[in-house]
C-alpha positions as CSV (number, residue, x, y, z in Angstrom):
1,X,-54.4,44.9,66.6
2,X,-56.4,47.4,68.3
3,X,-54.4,50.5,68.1
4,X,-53.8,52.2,71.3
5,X,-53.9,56.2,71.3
6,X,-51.2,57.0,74.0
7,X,-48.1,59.6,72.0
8,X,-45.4,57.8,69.9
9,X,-42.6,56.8,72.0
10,X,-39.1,57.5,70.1
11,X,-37.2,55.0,72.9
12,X,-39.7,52.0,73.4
13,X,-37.4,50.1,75.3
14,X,-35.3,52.6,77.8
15,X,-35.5,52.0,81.0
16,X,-34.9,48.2,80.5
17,X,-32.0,46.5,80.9
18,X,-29.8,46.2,78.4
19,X,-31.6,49.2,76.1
20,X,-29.1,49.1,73.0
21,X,-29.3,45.5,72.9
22,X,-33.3,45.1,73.3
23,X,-32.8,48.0,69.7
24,X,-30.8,45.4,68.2
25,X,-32.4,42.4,68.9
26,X,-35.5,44.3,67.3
27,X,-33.3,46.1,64.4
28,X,-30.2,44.2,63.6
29,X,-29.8,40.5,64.8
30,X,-31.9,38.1,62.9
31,X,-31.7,35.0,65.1
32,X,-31.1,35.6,68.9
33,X,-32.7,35.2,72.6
34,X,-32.2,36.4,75.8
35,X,-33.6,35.5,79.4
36,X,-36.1,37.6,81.3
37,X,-38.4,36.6,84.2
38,X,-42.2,39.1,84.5
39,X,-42.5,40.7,87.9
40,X,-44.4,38.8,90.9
41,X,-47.5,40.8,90.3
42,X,-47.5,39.0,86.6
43,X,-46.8,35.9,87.9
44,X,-42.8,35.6,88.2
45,X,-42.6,33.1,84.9
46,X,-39.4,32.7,82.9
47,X,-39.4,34.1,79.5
48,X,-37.7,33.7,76.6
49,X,-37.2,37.6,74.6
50,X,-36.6,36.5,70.8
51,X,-35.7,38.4,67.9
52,X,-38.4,36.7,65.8
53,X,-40.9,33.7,66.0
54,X,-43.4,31.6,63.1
55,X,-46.0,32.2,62.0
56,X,-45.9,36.2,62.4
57,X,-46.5,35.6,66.1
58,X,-45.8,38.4,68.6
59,X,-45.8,35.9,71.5
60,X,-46.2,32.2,72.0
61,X,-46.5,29.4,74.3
62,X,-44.5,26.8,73.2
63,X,-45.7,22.9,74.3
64,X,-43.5,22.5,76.6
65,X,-44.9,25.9,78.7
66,X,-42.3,27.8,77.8
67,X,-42.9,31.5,76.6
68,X,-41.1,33.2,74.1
69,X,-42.0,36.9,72.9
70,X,-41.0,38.3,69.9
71,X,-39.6,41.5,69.7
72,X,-39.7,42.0,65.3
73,X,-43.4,41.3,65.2
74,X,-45.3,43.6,63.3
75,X,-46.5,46.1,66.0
76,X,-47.6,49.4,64.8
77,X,-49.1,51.5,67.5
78,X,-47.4,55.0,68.7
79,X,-45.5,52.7,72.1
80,X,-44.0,49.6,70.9
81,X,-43.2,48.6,74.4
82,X,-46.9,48.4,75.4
83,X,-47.7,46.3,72.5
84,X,-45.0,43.9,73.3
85,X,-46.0,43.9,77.1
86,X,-49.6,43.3,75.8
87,X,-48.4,39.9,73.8
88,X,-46.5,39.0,76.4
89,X,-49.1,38.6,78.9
90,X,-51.6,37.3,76.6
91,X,-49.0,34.5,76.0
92,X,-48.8,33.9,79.8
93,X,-52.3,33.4,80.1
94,X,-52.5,31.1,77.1
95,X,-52.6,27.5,76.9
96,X,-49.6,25.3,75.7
97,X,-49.4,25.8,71.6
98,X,-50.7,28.9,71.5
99,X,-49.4,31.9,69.8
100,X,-50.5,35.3,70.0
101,X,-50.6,37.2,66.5
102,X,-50.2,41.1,66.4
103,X,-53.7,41.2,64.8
104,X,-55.8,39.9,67.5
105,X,-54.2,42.1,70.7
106,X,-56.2,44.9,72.5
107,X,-53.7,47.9,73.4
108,X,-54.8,50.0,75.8
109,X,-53.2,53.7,75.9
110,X,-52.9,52.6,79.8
111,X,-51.9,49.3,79.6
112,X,-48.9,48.3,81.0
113,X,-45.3,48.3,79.3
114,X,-42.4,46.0,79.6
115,X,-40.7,48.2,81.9
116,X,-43.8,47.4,84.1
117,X,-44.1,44.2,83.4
118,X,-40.7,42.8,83.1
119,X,-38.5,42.2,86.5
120,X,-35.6,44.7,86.4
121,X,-33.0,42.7,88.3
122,X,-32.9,39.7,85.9
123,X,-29.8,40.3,83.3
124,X,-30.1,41.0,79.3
125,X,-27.7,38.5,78.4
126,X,-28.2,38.2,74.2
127,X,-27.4,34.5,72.8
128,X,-26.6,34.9,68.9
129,X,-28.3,32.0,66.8
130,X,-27.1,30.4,63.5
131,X,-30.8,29.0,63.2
132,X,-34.4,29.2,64.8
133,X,-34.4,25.8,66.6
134,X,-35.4,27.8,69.8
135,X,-38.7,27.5,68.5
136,X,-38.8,24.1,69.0
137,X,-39.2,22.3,72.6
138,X,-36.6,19.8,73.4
139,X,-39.7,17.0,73.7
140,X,-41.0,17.5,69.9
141,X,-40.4,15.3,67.2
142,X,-38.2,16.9,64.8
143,X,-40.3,16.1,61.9
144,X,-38.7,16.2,58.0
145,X,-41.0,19.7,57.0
146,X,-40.2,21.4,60.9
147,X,-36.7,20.2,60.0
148,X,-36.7,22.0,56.4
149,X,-38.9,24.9,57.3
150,X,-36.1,25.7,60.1
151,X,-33.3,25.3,57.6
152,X,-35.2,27.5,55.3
153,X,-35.5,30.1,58.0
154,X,-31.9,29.9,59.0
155,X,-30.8,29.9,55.1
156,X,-32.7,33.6,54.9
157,X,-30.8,35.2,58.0
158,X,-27.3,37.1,57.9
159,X,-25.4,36.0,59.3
160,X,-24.2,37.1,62.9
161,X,-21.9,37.7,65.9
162,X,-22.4,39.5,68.9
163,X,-19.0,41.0,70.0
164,X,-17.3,40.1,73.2
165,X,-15.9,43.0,75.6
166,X,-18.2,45.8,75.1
167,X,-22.3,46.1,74.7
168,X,-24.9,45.5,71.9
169,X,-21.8,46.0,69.0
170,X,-22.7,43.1,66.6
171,X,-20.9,41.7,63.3
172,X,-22.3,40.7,60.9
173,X,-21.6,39.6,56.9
174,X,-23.3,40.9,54.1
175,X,-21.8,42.0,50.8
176,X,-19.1,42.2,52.8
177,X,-18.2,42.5,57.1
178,X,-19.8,45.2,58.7
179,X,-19.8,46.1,62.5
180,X,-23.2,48.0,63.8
181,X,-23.0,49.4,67.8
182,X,-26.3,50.6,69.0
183,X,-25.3,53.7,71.5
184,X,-27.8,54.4,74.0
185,X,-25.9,58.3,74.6
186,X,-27.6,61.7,73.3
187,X,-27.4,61.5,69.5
188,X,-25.7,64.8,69.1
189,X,-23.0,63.5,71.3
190,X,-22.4,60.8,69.5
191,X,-22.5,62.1,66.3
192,X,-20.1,64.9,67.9
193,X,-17.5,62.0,69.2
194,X,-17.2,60.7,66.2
195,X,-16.8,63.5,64.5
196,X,-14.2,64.6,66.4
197,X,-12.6,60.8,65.5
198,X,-13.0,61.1,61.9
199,X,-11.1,64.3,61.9
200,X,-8.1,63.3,62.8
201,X,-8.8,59.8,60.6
202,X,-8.5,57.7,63.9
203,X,-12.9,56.7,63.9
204,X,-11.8,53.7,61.8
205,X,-12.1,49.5,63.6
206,X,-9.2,47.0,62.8
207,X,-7.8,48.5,59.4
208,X,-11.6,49.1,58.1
209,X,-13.4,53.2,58.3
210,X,-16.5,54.2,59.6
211,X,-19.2,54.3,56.7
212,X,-22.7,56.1,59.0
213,X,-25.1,55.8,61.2
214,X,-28.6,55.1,61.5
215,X,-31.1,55.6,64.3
216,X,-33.4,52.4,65.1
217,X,-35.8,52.9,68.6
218,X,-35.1,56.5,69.6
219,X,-30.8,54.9,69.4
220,X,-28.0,56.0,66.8
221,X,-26.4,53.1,65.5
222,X,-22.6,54.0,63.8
223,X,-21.4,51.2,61.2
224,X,-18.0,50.3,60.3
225,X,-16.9,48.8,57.1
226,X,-14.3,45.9,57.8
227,X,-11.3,45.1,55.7
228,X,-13.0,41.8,53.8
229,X,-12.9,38.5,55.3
230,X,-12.4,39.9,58.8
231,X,-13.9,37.7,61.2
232,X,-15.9,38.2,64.5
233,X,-13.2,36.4,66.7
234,X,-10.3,39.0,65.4
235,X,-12.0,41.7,66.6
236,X,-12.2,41.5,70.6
237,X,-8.9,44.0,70.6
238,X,-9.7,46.5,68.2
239,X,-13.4,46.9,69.4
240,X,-11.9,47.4,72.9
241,X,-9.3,50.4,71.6
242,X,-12.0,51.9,69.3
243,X,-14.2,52.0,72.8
244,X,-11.3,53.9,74.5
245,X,-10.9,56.2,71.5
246,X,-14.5,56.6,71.5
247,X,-14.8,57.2,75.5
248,X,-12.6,59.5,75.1
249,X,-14.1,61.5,72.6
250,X,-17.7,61.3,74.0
251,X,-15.8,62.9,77.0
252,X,-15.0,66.1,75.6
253,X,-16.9,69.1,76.0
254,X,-14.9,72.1,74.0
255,X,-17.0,73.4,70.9
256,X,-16.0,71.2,67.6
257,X,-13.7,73.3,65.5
258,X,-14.0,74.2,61.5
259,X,-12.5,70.5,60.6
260,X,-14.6,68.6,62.8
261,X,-17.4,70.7,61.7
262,X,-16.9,69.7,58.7
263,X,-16.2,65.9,59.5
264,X,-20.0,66.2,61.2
265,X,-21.7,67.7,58.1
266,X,-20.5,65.1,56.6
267,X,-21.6,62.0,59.4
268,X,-25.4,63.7,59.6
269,X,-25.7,63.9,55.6
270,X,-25.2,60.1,55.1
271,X,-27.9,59.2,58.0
272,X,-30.9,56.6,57.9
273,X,-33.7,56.5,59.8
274,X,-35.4,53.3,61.0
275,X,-37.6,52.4,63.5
């Protein structure tokens, strides 16, 4: 890929729709899709946004016409929403069965970006995957190898829930349950919230604490370690309390004091950076 020379952008994706869940999709969720239409002057077509497609394609165009963009290909100039708005279009313009890899795009510094390219007014609604069998048209012969090379695919991923009630908080289970929340607020107030949560030991979610953050797209990202074998479905109450707690904190303006100072040091010193 032609690398474009325009200054690196810390927050690719605001101004869309649906910000902290476009980070996630990019960061966090392995298998997902949501529905996004490109703007009249780009011809008005349906899209599919994925998390991740074969082959290492940014983009394709699957044989049934249908395109799909990728938002975990491997894009590496300084805006990753002009590189994405790049493979989308070249997958608009291409034939049926063609996918666009990252290699072969031309990024202009002036190109456009998603936020010019997609329409505004459609929804980011996220649809959490157990496989990758969105890759597939509906018309295709499900062959034995597409059949094992999806199951292989869907083997490899964590697996995933999005969380009902508030935005882009997804659980997922590793070693153990974990709950990551993508925050599309000022980091410092964030980072102060919490803070001021963790002082008085009340930043914890349904009997489990609050292990860090890390930042992905320009977006701080708090985790929380469940209490194990805590499922996605028990969790539409507590998430909704810990968002009122968490409101409430956010809404605070007073100057921390020494405990919550302390509680801060503390949440900045165990941060990880990812983009």
């Amino acid at each position: 890929m032609a690398k474009s020379t325009a200054e690196f952008v810390l927050r690719p994706f605001q101004g869309l729709s649906g910000e902290a869940d476009w980070v996630s999709m990019r960061e966090i969720v392995p298998s997902a899709t949501a529905p996004a239409r490109t703007t009249a002057e780009h011809g008005g077509e349906d899209v599919v946004i994925a998390t991740v497609l074969p082959g290492g394609w940014a983009a394709m165009r699957r044989e049934d016409g249908t395109v799909l963009l990728g938002v975990q290909g491997v894009l590496n100039s300084d805006d990753l929403s002009r590189d994405l708005a790049a493979a989308l279009l070249a997958a608009v313009e291409g034939e049926p069965g063609t996918g666009i890899l990252p290699e072969h795009l031309e990024v202009s510094a002036d190109g456009p970006r998603l936020q010019d390219v997609l329409d505004d007014s459609v929804p980011f609604e996220v649809t959490v995957h157990e496989g990758y069998d969105y890759w597939i048209d509906d018309s295709a012969e499900m062959t034995d190898e597409i059949k094992a090379g999806l199951d292989e695919a869907a083997g490899q991923s964590v697996p995933t829930v999005k969380i009902d009630g508030v935005e882009a908080a997804y659980w997922c289970r590793m070693s153990r349950e974990f709950v990551r929340w993508a925050r599309t607020e000022d980091e410092d107030r964030v980072v102060d919230a919490i803070a001021r949560m963790h002082a008085k030991r009340d930043s914890g979610l349904a009997g489990g604490k609050f292990l860090g953050m890390f930042r992905a797209c320009g977006l701080v990202v708090p985790v929380w370690e469940l209490p194990r074998g805590t499922e996605a479905d028990e969790l539409a109450e507590p998430i909704q309390d810990l968002s009122s707690r968490f409101e409430a904190a956010l809404a605070v303006d007073e100057p921390l004091d020494a405990t919550q100072r302390r509680a801060r040091a503390g949440i900045v010193s165990r941060q990880v950076t990812l983009r």
